[in-house]
C-alpha positions as a LaTeX table, in Angstrom:
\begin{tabular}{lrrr}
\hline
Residue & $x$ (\AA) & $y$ (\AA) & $z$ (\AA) \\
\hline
Unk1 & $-1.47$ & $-11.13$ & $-7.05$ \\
Unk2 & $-1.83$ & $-8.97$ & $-3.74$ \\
Unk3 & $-3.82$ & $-5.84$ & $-4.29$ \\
Unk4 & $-4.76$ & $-2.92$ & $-1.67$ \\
Unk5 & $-8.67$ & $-4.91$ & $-2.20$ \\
Unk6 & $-9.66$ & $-7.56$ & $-4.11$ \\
Unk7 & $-11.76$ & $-5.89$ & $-6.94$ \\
Unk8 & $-14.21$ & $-9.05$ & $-7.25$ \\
Unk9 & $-15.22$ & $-7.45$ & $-3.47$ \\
Unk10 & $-15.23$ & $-3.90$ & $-3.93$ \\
Unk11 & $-17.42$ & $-4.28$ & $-7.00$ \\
Unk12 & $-20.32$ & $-7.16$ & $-5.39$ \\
Unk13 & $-23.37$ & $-5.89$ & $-5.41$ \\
Unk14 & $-22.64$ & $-5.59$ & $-1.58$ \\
Unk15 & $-19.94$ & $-3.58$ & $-1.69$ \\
Unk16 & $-21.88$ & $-1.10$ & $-3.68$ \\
Unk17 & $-24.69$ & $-0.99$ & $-1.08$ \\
Unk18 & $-22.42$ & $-0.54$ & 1.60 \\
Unk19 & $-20.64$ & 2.68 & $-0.06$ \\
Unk20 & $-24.16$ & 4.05 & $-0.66$ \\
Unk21 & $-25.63$ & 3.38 & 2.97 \\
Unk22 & $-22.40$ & 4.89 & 4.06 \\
Unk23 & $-22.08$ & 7.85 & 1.54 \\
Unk24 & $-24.92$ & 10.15 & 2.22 \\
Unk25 & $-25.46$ & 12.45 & 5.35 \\
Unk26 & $-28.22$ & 10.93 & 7.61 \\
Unk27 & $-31.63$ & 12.20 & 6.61 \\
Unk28 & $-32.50$ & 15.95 & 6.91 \\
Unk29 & $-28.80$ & 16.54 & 7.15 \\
Unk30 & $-26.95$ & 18.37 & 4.75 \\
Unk31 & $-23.21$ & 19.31 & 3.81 \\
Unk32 & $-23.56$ & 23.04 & 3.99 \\
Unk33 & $-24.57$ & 22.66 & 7.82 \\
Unk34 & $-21.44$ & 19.85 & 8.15 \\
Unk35 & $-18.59$ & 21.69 & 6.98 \\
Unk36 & $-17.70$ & 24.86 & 7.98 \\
Unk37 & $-19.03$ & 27.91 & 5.93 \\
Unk38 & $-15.38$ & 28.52 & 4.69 \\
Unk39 & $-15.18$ & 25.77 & 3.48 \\
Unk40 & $-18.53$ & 25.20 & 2.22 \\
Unk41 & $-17.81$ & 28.18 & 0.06 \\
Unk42 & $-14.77$ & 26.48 & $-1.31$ \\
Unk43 & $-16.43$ & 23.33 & $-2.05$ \\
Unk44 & $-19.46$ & 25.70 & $-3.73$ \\
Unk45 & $-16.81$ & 27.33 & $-6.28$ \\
Unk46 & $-15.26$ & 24.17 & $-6.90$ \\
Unk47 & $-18.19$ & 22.24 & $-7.55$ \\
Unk48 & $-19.47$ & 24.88 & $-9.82$ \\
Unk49 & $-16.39$ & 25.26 & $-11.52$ \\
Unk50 & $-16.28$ & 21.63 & $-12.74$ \\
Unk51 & $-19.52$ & 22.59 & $-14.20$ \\
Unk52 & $-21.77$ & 20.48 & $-11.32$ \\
Unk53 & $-24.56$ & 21.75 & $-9.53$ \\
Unk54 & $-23.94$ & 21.55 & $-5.84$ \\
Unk55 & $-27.77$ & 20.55 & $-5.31$ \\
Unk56 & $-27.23$ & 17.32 & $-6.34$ \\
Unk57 & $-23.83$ & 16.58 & $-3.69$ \\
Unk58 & $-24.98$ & 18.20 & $-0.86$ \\
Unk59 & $-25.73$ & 14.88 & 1.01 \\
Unk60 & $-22.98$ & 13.47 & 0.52 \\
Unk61 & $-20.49$ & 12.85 & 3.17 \\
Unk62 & $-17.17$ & 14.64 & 2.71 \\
Unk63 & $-14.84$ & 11.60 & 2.60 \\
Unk64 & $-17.43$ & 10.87 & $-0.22$ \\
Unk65 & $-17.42$ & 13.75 & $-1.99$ \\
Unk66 & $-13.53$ & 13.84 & $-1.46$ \\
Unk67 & $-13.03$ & 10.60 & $-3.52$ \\
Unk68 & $-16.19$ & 12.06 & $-6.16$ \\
Unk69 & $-14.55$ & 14.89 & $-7.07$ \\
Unk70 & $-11.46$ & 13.49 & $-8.02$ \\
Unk71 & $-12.98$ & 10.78 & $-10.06$ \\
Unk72 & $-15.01$ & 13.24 & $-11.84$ \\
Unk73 & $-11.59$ & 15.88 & $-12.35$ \\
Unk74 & $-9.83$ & 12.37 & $-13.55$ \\
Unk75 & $-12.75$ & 11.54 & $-15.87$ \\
Unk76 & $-12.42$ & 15.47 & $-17.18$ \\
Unk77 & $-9.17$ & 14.93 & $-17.81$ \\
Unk78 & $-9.30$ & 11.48 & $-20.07$ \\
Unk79 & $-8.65$ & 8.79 & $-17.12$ \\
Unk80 & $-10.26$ & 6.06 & $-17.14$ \\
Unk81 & $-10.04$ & 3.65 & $-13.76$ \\
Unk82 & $-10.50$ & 0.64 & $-15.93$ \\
Unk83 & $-7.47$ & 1.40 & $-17.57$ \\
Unk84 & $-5.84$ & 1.68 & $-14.03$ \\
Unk85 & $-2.79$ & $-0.13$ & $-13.52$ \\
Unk86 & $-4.65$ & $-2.61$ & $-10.30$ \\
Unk87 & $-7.67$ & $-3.25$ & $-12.92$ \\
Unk88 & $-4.77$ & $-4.55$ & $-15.89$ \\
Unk89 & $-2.94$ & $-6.65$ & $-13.34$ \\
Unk90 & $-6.40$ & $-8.27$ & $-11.35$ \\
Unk91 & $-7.71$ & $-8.89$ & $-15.23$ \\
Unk92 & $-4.18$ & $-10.53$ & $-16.23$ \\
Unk93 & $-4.54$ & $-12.85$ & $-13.33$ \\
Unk94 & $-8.01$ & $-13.70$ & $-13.61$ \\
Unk95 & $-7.17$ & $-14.95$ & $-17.33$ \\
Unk96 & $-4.20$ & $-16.79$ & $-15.81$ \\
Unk97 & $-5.77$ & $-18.64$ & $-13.53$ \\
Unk98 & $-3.75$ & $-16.73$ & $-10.63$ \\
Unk99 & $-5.07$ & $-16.41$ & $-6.85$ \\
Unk100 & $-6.16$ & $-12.77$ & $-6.56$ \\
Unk101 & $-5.74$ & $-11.55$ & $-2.86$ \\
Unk102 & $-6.56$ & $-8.02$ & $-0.66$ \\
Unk103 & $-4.41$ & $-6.35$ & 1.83 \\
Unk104 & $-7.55$ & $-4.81$ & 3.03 \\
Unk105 & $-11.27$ & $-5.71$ & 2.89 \\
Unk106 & $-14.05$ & $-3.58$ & 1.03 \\
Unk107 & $-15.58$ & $-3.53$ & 4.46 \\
Unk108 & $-12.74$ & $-2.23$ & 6.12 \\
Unk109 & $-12.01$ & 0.42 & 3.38 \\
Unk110 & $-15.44$ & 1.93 & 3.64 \\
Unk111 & $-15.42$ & 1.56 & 7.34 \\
Unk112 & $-12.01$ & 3.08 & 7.36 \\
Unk113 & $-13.75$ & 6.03 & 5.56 \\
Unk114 & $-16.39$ & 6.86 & 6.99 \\
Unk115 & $-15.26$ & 6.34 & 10.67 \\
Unk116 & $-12.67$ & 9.26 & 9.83 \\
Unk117 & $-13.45$ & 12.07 & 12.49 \\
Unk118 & $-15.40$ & 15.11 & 10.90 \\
Unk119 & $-12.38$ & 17.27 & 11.37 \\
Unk120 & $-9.99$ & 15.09 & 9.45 \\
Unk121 & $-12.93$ & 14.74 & 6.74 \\
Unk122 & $-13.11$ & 18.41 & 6.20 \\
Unk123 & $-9.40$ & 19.01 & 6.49 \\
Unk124 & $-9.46$ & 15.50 & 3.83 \\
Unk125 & $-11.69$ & 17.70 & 1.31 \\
Unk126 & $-9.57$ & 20.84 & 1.68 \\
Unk127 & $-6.45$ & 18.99 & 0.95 \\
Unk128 & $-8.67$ & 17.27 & $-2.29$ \\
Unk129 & $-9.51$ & 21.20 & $-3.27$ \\
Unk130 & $-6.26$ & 22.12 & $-3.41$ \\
Unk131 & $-4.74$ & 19.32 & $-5.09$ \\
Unk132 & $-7.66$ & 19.70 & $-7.45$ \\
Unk133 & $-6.51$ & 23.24 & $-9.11$ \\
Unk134 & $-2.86$ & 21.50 & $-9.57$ \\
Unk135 & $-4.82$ & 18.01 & $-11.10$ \\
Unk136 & $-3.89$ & 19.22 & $-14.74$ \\
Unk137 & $-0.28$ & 20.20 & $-14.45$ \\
Unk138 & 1.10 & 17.80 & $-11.44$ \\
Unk139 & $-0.93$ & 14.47 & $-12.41$ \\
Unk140 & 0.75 & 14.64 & $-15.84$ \\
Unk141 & 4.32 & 14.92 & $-13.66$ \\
Unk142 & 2.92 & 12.00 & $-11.22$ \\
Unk143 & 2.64 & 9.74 & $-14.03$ \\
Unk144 & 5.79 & 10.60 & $-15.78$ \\
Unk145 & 8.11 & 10.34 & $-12.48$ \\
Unk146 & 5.88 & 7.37 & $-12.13$ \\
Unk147 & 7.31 & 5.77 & $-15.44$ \\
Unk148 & 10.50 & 6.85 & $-14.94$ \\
Unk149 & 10.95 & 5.69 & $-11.12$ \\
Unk150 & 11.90 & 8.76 & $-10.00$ \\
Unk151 & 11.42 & 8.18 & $-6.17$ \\
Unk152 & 12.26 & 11.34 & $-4.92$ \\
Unk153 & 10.16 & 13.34 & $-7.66$ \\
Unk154 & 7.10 & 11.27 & $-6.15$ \\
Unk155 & 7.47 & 11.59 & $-2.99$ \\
Unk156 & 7.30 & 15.59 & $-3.49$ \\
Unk157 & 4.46 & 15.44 & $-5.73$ \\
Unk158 & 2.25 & 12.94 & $-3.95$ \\
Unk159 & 3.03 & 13.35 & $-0.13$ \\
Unk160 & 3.34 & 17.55 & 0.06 \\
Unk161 & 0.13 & 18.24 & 0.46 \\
Unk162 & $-0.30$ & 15.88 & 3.54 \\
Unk163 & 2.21 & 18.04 & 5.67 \\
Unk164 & $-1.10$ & 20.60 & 6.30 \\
Unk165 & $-3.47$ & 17.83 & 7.38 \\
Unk166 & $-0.81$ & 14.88 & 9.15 \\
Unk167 & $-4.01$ & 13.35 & 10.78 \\
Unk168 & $-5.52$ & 12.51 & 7.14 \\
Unk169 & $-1.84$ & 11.24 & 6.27 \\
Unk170 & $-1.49$ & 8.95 & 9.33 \\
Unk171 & $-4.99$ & 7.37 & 8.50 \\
Unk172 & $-4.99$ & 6.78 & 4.80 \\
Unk173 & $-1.12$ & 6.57 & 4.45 \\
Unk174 & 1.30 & 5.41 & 7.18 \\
Unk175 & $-1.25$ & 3.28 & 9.45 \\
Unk176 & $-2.32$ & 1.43 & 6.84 \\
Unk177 & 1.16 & 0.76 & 5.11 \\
Unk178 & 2.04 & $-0.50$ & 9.11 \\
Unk179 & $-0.73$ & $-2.49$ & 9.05 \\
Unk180 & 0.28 & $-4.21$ & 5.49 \\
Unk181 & 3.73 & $-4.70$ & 6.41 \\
Unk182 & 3.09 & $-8.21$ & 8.30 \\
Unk183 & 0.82 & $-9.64$ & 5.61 \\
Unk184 & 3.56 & $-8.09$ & 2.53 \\
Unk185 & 6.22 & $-10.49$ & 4.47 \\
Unk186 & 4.08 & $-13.67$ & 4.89 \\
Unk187 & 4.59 & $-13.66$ & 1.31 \\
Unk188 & 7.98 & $-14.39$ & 1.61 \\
Unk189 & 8.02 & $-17.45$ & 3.01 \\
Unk190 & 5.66 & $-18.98$ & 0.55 \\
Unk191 & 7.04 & $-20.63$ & $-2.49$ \\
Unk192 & 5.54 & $-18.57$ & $-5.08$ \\
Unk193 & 6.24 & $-15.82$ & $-6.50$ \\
Unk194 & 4.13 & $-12.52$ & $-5.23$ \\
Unk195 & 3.36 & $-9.65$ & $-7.08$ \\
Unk196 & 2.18 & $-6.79$ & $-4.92$ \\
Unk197 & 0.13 & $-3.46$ & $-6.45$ \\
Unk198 & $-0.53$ & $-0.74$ & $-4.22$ \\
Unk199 & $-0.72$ & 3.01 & $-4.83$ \\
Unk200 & 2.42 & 4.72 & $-5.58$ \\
Unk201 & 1.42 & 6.93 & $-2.55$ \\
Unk202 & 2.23 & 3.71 & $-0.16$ \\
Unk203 & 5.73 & 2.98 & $-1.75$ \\
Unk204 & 7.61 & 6.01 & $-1.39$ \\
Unk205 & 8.84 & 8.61 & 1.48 \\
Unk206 & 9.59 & 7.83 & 5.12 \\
Unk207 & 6.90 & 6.04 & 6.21 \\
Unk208 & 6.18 & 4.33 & 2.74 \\
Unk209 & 6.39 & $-0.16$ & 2.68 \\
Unk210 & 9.70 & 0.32 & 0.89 \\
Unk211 & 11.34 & 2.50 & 4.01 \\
Unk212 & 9.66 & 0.08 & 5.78 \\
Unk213 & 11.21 & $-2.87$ & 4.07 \\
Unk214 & 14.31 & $-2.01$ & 4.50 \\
Unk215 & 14.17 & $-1.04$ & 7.71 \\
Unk216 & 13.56 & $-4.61$ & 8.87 \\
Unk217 & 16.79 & $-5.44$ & 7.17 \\
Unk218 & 15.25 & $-6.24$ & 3.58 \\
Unk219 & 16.86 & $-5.67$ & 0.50 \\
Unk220 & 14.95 & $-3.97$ & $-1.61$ \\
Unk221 & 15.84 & $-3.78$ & $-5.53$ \\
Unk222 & 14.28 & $-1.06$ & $-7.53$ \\
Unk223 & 14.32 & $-2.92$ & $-11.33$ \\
\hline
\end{tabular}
């Protein structure tokens, strides 16, 4: 089993002091004096609106607070990530003896993160915002396109909101799926089978690993 990261690694005890050495603003520092007022204010309603009290976030570092709120909106909502379809696969392998591998590193995710240029942060938590006041209506159509296969239908749900902010799409989308596609094809040559879970973000549109795939001259079956 090939996940985006191992989840034995992004849950060690190390991991988790990594994220939190990495999450908050330096000392003294806060978020209303990092972002921009505009879109302090926007983060203020939001925040508020989800019933929170911004007190209590304001040292966090946007890519943090980016990946916070949705959690929280998912939580609101009745989604649970240990119901998530990486945590059912990584447990079904664990039970089954299988070999349990990462595309990426816990290291390099955080890294990845918080290295993101305070620009595409902000942009990366106005994009987040936005995509929050749609959560309740488009997450239910994500899942169901999801379940159906519907390629096309998730490629407009998941990918439209990037075309505002194409510097947050190049880092967390179409790098990183360039980056995978070497390591997705050394699996090929192995004799085992290879099951692959990534986020359905990574699989579809133009610069998604299928498009990718095929472009090398793979066939790729959708079953």
């Amino acid at each position: 089993l090939v996940l985006e990261v191992n989840l034995d690694s992004l849950n060690s005890p190390d991991a988790q002091q990594m994220m939190l050495a990495k999450a908050l603003l330096p000392e003294g520092k806060t978020l209303n004096e990092t972002l921009s007022p505009a879109t302090y204010q926007a983060v203020r309603q939001k925040v508020e609106a989800l019933g929170l009290d911004i007190e209590a976030l304001k040292r966090m570092k946007p890519w943090f607070l980016s990946l916070s709120l949705v959690a929280m909106k998912m939580q609101q909502l009745g989604y649970d990530a240990q119901h998530g379809v990486d945590r059912h696969f990584f447990d079904r392998a664990r039970k089954a003896k299988k070999e349990v591998l990462g595309l990426e590193t816990a290291d390099f995710q955080l890294n990845l993160l918080d290295s993101l240029p305070a620009k595409t942060q902000e942009e990366s938590l106005l994009q987040t915002l936005k995509e929050l006041d749609q959560f309740e209506t488009d997450f239910e159509q994500v899942v169901r396109a999801w379940a159906a296969g519907q390629e096309k239908e998730l490629d407009n749900l998941l990918l439209e909101g990037f075309k505002e902010y194409p510097d947050v799409y190049a880092k967390l989308i179409s790098e990183r799926n360039r980056n995978w596609l070497p390591k997705i094809e050394s699996h090929f040559q192995g004799g085992n089978k290879t099951l692959v879970v990534v986020g359905a973000a990574h699989l579809v549109g133009r610069d998604g690993v299928v498009e990718l795939l095929k472009r090398k001259g793979y066939s790729v079956e959708q079953l």
